[in-house]
C-alpha positions, 0 to 999 in steps of 0.5 A, spaced: 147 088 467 140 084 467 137 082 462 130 081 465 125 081 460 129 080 455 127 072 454 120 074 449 123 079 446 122 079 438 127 080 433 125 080 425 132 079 423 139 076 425 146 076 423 149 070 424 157 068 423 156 061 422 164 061 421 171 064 421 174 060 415 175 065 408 179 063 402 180 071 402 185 076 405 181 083 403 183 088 406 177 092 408 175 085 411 175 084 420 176 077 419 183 078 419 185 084 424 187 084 429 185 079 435 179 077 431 178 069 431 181 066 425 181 059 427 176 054 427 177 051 432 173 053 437 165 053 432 160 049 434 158 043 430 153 043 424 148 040 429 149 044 435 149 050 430 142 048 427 139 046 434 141 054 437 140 058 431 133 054 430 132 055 438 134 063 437 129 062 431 123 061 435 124 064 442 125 071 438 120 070 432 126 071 427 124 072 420 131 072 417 137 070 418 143 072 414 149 067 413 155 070 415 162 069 415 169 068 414 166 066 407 160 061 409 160 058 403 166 053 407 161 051 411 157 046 406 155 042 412 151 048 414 148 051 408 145 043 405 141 042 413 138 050 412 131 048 411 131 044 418 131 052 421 123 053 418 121 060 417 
């Protein structure tokens, strides 16, 4: 698969997991089926998110992001540095 002319595409909107972590056990949720990653282990910093979500930002004219999870509201270092993503 190429992807060839992709580079400038726009996007108006983007989901973004920003963590697996969750302080539930819903049933319906796929966080905890299966082979789906749970650990934390392996997110990225709080910079190095930032840094590529503002990189995919400005590359492909993102208007919205939605902040998903795991539960993202256990990612207070994430959520308090949003503004430096500039809509």
């Amino acid at each position: 698969m190429t992807t060839a002319g992709h580079e400038s595409r726009q996007y108006p909107a983007a989901m973004v997991n920003i963590t697996n972590k969750c302080n539930l056990c819903c049933k319906h949720c796929f966080v905890f089926q299966g082979s789906n990653p749970t650990s934390t282990q392996n997110e990225l910093s709080t910079e190095q998110l930032l840094e590529r979500l503002s990189f995919l930002q400005k590359k492909h004219s993102i208007q919205t992001m939605l902040w998903m999870g795991g539960e993202p509201l256990l990612r207070p270092d994430v959520l308090e540095h949003r503004d430096q993503i500039i809509f």
